[in-house]
Structures are given as C-alpha cells and as structure tokens.
C-alpha positions in Angstrom: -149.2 -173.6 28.2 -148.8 -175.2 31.8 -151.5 -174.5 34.3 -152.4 -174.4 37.7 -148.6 -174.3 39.0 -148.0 -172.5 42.1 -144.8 -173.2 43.3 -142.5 -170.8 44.4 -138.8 -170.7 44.9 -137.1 -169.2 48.1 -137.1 -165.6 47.7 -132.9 -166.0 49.0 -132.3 -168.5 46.1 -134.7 -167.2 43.3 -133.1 -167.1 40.3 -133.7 -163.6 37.4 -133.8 -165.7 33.9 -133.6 -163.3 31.2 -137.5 -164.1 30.1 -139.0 -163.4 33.5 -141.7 -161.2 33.0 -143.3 -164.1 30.5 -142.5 -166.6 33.3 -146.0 -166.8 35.2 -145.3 -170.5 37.0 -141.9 -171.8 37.9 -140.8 -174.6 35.6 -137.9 -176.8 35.3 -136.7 -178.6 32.5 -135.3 -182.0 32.3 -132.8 -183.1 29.0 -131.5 -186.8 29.0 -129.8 -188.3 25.4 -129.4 -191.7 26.7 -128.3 -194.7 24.7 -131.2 -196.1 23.7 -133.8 -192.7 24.2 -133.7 -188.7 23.5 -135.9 -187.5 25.8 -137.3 -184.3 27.8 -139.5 -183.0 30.4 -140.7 -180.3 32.2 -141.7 -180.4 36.0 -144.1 -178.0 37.3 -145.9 -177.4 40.6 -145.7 -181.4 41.1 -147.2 -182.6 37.4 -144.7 -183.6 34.8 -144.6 -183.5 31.3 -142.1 -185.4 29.0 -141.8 -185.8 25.6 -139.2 -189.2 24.0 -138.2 -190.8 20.9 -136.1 -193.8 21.1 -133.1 -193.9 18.3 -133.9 -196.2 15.7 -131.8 -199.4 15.5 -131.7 -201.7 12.4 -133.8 -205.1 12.1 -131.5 -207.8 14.2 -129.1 -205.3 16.1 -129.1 -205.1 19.6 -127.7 -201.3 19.9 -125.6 -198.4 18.4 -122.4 -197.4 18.3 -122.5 -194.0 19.8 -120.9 -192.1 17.0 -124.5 -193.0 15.7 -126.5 -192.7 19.1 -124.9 -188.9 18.9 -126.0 -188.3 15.5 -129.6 -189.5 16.2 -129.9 -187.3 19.3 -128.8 -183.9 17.8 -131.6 -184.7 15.0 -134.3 -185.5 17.1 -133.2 -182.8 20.5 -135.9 -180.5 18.4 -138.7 -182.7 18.0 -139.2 -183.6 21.9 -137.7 -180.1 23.1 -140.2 -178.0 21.0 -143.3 -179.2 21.8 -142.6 -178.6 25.8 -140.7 -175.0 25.1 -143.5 -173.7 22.6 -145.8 -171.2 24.8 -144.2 -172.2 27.9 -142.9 -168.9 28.1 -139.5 -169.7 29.8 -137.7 -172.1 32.2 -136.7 -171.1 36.1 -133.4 -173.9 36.0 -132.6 -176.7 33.4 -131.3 -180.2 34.4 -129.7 -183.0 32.2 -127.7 -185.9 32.9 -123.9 -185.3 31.7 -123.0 -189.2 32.4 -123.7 -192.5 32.9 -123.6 -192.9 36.8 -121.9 -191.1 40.0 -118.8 -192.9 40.0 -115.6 -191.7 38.8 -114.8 -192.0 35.1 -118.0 -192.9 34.4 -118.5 -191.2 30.8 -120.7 -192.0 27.6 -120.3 -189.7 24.5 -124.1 -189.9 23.6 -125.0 -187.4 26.9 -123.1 -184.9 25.3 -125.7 -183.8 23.1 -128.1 -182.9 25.9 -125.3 -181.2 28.1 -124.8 -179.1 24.5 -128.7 -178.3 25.0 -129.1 -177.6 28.1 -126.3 -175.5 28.1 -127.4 -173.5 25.5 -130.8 -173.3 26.7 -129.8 -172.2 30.2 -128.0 -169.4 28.4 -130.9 -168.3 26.2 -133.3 -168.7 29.3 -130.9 -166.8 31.7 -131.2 -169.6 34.1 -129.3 -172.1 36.2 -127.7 -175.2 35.1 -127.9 -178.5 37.2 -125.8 -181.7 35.7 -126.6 -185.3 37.1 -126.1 -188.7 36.3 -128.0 -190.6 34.2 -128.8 -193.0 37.1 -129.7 -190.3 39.3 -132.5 -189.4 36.7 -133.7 -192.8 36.7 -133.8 -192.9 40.9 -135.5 -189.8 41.0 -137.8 -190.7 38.4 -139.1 -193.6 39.8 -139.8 -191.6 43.3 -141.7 -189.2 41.6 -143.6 -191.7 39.8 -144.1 -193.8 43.1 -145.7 -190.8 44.7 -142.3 -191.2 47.6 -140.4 -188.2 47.0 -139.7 -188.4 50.2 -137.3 -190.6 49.8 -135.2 -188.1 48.9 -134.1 -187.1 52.1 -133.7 -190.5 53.9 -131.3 -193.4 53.4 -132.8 -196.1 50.9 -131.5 -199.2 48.6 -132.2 -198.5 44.7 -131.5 -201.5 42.0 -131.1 -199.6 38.5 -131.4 -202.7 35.8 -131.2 -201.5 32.2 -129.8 -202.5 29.1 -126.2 -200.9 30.5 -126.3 -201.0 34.0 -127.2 -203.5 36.5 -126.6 -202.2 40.2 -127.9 -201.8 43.5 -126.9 -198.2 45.4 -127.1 -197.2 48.5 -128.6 -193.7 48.3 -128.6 -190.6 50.5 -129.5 -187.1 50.7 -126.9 -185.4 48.6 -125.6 -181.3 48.2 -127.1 -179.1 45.8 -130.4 -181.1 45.1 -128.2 -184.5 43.8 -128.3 -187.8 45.2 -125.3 -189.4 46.9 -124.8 -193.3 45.4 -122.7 -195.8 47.0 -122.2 -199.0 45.0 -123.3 -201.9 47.0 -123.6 -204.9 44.2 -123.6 -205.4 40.1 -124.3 -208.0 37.9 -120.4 -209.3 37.2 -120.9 -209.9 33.3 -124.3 -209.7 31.3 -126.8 -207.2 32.6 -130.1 -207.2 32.8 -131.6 -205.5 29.7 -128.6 -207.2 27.5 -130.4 -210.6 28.9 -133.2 -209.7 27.6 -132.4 -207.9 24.7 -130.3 -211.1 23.3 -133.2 -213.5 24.1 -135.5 -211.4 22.6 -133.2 -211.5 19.4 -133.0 -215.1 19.5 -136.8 -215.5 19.8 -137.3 -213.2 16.9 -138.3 -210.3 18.7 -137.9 -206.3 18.1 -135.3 -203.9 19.8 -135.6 -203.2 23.0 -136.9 -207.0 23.6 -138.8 -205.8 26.9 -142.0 -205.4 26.2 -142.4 -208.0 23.6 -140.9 -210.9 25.8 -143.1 -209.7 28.9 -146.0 -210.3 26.4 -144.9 -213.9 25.1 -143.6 -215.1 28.7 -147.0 -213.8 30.1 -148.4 -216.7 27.4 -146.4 -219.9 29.1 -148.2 -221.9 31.3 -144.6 -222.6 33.5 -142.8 -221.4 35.9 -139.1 -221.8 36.6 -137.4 -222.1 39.8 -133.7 -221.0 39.2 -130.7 -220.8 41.1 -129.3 -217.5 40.9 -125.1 -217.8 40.1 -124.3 -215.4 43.0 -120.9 -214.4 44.8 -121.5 -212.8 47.9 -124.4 -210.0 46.9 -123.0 -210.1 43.0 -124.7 -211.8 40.3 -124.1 -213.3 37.1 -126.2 -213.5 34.4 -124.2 -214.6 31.4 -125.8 -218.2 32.2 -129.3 -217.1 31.1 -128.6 -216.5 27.3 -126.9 -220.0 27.8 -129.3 -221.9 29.4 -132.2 -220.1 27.0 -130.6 -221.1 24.3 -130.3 -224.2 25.4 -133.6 -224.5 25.5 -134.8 -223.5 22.1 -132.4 -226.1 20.1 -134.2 -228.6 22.4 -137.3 -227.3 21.4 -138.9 -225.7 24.4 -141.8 -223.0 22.7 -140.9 -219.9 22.5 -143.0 -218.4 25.5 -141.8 -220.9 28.0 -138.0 -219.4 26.9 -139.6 -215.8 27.6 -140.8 -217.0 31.1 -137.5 -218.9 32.0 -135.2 -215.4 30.9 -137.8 -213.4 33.0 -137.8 -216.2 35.9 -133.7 -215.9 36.1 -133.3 -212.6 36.0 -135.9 -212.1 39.0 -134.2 -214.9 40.8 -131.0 -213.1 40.9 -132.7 -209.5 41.3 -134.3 -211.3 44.9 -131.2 -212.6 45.9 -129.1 -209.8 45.6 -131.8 -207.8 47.6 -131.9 -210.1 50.7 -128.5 -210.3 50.9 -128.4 -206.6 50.8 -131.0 -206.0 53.7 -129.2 -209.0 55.7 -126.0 -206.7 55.4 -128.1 -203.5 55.3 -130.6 -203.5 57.9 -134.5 -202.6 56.9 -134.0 -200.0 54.4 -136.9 -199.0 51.8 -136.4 -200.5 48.5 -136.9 -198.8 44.9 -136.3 -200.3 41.7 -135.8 -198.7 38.8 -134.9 -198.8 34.8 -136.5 -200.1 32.1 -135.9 -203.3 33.1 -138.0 -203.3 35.9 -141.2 -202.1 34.0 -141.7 -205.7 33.7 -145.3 -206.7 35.6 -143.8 -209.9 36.3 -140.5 -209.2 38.0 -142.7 -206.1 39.7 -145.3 -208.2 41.3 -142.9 -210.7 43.4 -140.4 -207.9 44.2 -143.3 -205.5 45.4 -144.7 -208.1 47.5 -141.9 -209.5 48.7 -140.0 -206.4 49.9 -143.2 -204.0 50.1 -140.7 -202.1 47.0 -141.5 -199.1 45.1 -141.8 -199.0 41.0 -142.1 -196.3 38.7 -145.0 -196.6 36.8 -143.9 -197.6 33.0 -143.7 -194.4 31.1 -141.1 -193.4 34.2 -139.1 -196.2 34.2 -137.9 -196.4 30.5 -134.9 -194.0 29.6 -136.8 -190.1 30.3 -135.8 -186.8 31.4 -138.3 -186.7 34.2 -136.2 -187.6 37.1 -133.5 -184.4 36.0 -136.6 -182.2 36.1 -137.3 -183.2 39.6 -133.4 -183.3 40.7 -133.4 -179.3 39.2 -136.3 -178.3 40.6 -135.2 -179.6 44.0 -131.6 -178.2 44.1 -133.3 -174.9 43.4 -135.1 -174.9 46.6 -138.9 -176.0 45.5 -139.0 -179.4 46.4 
C-alpha cells in the first residue's frame, strides 16, 4: 500500500469514487499501451510508481504491426496493472493516452487497449476519466522526472524523439490539466529512434537498439563532426542509415559506426534547437523520449542549452507523465 501521501483535492472539485471509504491518500493512475511498451503508474502525494513490459519483437525486426502491438497489450494490461491496484485500495481519477500526439488525426490502434482500461477502471472505481496524448505523457514525464513541474504553467520548447516521432513543440499551459502543443519543427523522413533502431540492426544489435548502441559508441575512440541536412528548422535524417552503412562495407569497426549514428543525430537535434531559440526567443528547453535517454546526446544538449532530461526509467515509453497530467487537471498539482 502507498504511504505517506497527503495530498488533497479542492474540496469544490473533489470527486466521490464508489470505493471511498478504502481510499485513505489520493491517487491517480496513469495507463499508456504505446507501440513499443504497456505500461502503468500511479502518482501519489509527489512519488510515482510505474510498472512496464515492452512487447516482444522477433530476432531481426524492427517493430510490430499493431494488429499484434494490440494483442500483446490486452495480455500483459494485467500483469503491470495488478501489482499497482492490489491493496491500493482505490484510485481518485485515471489518466491514459488515447493517441499518438495533439494534432488532428493523429490516431494509433495500439492506445486503444489502455482507453478500454481505463475506461473500465474509472467505471469500477467511480472516478474521473482524463484522455491525453501519448506525447503529452512523455512531456509531462520528463518534468516530473526533472524535478520542473513547473513548467507546466509557463511557455517552454519540448523536442520528443522516439522511435515514431521526432518533433519540437511549443508548449503552454493548457484547459483541464492538458498541455497545449504547437508544432514548431520534425524530422522530414527517418526519425530518430528508426536511426537508431536500423543501425543497431545492421550492427547486429537487439530491439530497441538504444541502449546497446549507447554502450558500443561509448567504446570508439572518435568523434564525428557532421553537418546536419537541414531546411529552415527541419531535419533530415534518412542520410545517417546511408552514410552508416557506408561505413561498415568500408570497414569502419562497429563502435566508431555507433558513435557516427549517435554524433548525426545530435548534430541535427542542436541545430534544430538554435534555430528555434533564434526564432523563439530564450525559452527553457526539455527533451524528452526514449531517444534522448542517451548520456551522450544528454551531456552536449544539457550544457549547451542548460536543458532538462528525464532521468532514464522516465523517458522510455511509461505511464508516469498521464498520472501527473490526471492528478493535475483534478486540482492537486
């Protein structure tokens, strides 16, 4: 059972879930059924908890097809929603991401197996039900994790690089606990996480590539200068599986392929984000994603912009940042 949670919500929006009386904190659960994780979490007087299983993906495949992503997620909902619901006596409002980002049409059939949770859930529980984006979750995430919740209710630039989106927002206070997103620049082909998952299949390496090329790009000795391919505060990435594979026929070792994939996509990432504050004006800067778990890219960009990170376990695919978002639009944070 959770401990030491205080929070309260405001009397005028206090919510009466059917399981009250076993209620003794307030707590707000997260669901997110990404396309690479099925994931959950449960916020509470400022700590988190969160509980993830990514969907298994056969030896040399780079992803699912999301009839299967959907399959995967309704068997495996139970084994990270149980261990947070057991003795936790009730929820006070459950959030879960119903789409892939804020924009219209945006839409992924995996999320619907969390929306069918939560929903039912929220029923059971008697309690409120908060939808947000996928990429809302991820922002949010990464604030908490940063300690700059803050944030939240100023104007800030957010770069979300994952293995489907590659984007930099502009993000302000929103109604109803969301976030308001407007689209300032993308990646115009390849993103970032499908960089590095394809090198990391050419080098031999396990899906998602991340943390495996980190390790063997952390091992080369080099480091690349690279021109970013850039039009206006766009990228393109499409040239760094080219130029990577280029390298490897010629017979550059594997870790100094790691470091030049890393050392591209962090040239374009910086690019992209002075062109933006140029435009911009000095705005704080979050990145976030699993992308961006990377120590290398993290180090320069930190430094360089003074940006904030999620720590690892928050920037992967995770239902943290939905647990925040909920617990915020009911009036506790």
């Amino acid at each position: 059972m959770l401990t030491g949670c205080s929070a309260q919500l405001p009397r005028s929006r206090r919510r009466e879930p059917a399981l009250r009386g076993r209620i003794m904190t307030h707590q707000f659960l997260g669901i997110a059924t990404s396309n690479y994780t099925t994931s959950a979490a449960m916020y509470c007087g400022g700590t988190v908890r969160q509980q993830k299983k990514l969907l298994p993906v056969k030896e040399g495949e780079i992803g699912l097809r999301q009839s299967d992503a959907l399959f995967h997620h309704v068997h495996q909902l139970p084994e990270v929603l149980c261990p947070l619901l057991e003795g936790a006596g009730g929820v006070n409002a459950v959030g879960v991401s119903v789409r892939p980002r804020d924009q219209e049409g945006s839409y992924m059939p995996c999320f619907s197996a969390g929306e069918t949770a939560a929903r039912l859930l929220a029923a059971a529980y008697g309690a409120p039900l908060h939808p947000f984006s996928h990429q809302a979750g991820h922002l949010a995430a990464a604030l908490f994790s940063a300690g700059r919740l803050d944030l939240l209710e100023r104007r800030f630039l957010a770069f979300h690089v994952s293995g489907g989106t590659t984007e930099a927002v502009l993000v302000s206070p929103g109604a109803d606990g969301a976030l308001q997103t407007e689209l300032a620049a993308r990646s115009l082909d390849l993103k970032g996480g499908q960089a590095v998952d394809r090198v990391g299949r050419m080098l031999g390496l396990p899906f998602p590539a991340g943390p495996a090329l980190e390790r063997l790009a952390l091992e080369s000795g080099k480091t690349f200068r690279v021109k970013p391919s850039m039009r206006g505060c766009d990228c393109s990435l499409s040239g760094i599986e080219n130029q990577c594979r280029r390298l490897l026929q010629d017979g550059a070792p594997r870790e100094d392929v790691a470091r030049y994939c890393l050392d591209a996509l962090l040239a374009a990432l910086d690019a992209m984000c002075a062109a933006l504050l140029r435009d911009q004006g000095d705005l704080p800067v979050l990145f976030a994603g699993g992308v961006m778990s990377n120590s290398l890219l993290r180090r320069v960009l930190e430094n360089r912009y003074g940006a904030c990170f999620a720590e690892p376990a928050f920037s992967s695919d995770n239902a943290a940042g939905v647990a925040v978002l909920a617990a915020r639009a009911e009036g506790v944070l």
